[in-house]
N, C-alpha and C positions, 0 to 999 in steps of 0.2 A: 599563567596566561589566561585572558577572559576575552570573552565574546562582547560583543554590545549587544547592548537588551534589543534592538530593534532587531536585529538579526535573530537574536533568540526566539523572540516573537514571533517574526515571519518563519518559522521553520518550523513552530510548534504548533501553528494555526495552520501552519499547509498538510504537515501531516497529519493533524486532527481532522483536517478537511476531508482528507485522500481517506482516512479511516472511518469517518463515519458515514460517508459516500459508500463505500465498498460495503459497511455492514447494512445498512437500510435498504441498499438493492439487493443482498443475500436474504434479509428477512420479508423480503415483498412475496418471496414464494421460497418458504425455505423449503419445501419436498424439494423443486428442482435444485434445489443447493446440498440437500441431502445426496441426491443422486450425484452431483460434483463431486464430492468427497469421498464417496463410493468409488468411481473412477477411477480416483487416484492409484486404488489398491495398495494404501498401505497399511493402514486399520483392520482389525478383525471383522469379518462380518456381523450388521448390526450397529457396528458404532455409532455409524452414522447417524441416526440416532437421536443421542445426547452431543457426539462432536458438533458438527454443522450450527446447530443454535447457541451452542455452547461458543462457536466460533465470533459467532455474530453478535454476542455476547458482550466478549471478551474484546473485540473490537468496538464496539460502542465505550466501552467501561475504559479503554485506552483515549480515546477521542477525547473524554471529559478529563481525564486525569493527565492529558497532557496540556491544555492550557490553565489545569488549577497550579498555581506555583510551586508551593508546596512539597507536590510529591512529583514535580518535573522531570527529577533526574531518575528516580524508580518507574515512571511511565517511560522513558527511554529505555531503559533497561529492556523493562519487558518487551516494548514493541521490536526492539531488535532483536529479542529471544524467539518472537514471533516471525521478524521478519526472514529470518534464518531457518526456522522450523519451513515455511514456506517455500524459499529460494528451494530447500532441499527435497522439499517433495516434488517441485518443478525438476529439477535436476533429475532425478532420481526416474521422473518418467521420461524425461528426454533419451536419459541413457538408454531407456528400453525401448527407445524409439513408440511409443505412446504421445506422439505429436497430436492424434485426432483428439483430445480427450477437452473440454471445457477447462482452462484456468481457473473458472469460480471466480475471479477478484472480485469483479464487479457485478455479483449476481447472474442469476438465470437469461437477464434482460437484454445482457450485453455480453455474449457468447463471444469466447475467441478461444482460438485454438492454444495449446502449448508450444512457444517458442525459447529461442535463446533471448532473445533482448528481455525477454521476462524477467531471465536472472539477474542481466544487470540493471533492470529497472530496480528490481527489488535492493541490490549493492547501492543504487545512488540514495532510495528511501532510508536504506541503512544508515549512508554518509549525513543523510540528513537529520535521522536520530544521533548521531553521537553530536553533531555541532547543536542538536536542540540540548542534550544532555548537559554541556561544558559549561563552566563555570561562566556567570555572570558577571561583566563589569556596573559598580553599583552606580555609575553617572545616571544622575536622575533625568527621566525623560523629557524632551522638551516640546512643544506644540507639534513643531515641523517631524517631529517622530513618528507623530499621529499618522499624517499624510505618509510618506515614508514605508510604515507596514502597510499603510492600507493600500498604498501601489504596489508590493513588492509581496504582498499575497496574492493579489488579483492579477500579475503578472505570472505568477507561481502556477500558478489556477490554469489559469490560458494556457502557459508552456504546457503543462503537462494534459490537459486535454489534449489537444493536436497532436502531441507526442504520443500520445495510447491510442488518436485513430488515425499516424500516419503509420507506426511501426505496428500496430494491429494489423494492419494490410499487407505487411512485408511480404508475408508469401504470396498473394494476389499478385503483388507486382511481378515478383522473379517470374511467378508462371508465366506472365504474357512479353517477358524480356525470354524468355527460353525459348530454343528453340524446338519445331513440334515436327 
């Protein structure tokens, strides 16, 4: 079973998007990204460090290597190695009810707290690495393909913006649905 290349395309340009978005605004001030990582508490202290830029890194390094063809299906890999290293450390403060703490996703810039929808933000990022990973159908592209990705990123884009600043708010809401 094979994908079609636009589809492939469109999922490995949204996620490169989504990733190199997240590392540019981690490296805009990486102290306060350091300090993120610190938060989390699950590193020794100090690491933060070499992790944190090492993070932003390795996300950049992801970004390029997943629209070079090439090594397509090893940049899926890893980002799902990552995107699960993540889920769990969100998990992991959830559990300890560490709700206050920065998620870091999107840098210093764009502060939000630790929620659940995180996790399954991070599960549908996931879903979208293994459909960018999957084997390619080789029907050669055609004009209207062009258009096609380029609406079906730019839609991708849009979703998930709106999607990160309605569900970023989720607890702003409940607060003022609750009663006091």
């Amino acid at each position: 079973m094979t994908i079609d290349p636009v589809l492939d395309l469109t999922a490995r340009a949204g996620l490169a998007t989504v990733l190199a978005t997240a590392a540019l605004h981690k490296v805009r001030d990486l102290d306060a990204f350091r300090s993120v990582v610190r938060e989390y508490a699950l590193l020794p202290n100090g690491s933060e460090r070499l992790v944190a830029p090492g993070l932003a890194v390795l996300e950049i390094a992801l970004a390029g290597a997943l629209v070079w063809p090439p090594v397509r299906v090893e940049a899926c890999v890893a980002l799902g190695a990552l995107l699960l290293a993540y889920t769990m450390a969100i998990g992991i403060n959830l559990a300890r009810g560490r709700r206050h703490i920065d998620c870091g996703c999107f840098g210093p810039a764009h502060r939000q707290a630790l929620s659940g929808w995180m996790v399954w933000r991070n599960l549908v990022l996931l879903a979208a690495a293994v459909v960018a990973g999957w084997p390619v159908s080789p029907r050669p592209l055609e004009p209207l393909d062009f258009f096609t990705f380029v609406s079906g990123w730019l839609a991708l884009a849009l979703c998930w913006t709106a999607a990160a600043r309605l569900l970023g708010q989720w607890d702003a809401v409940r607060a003022l649905r609750s009663p006091t």
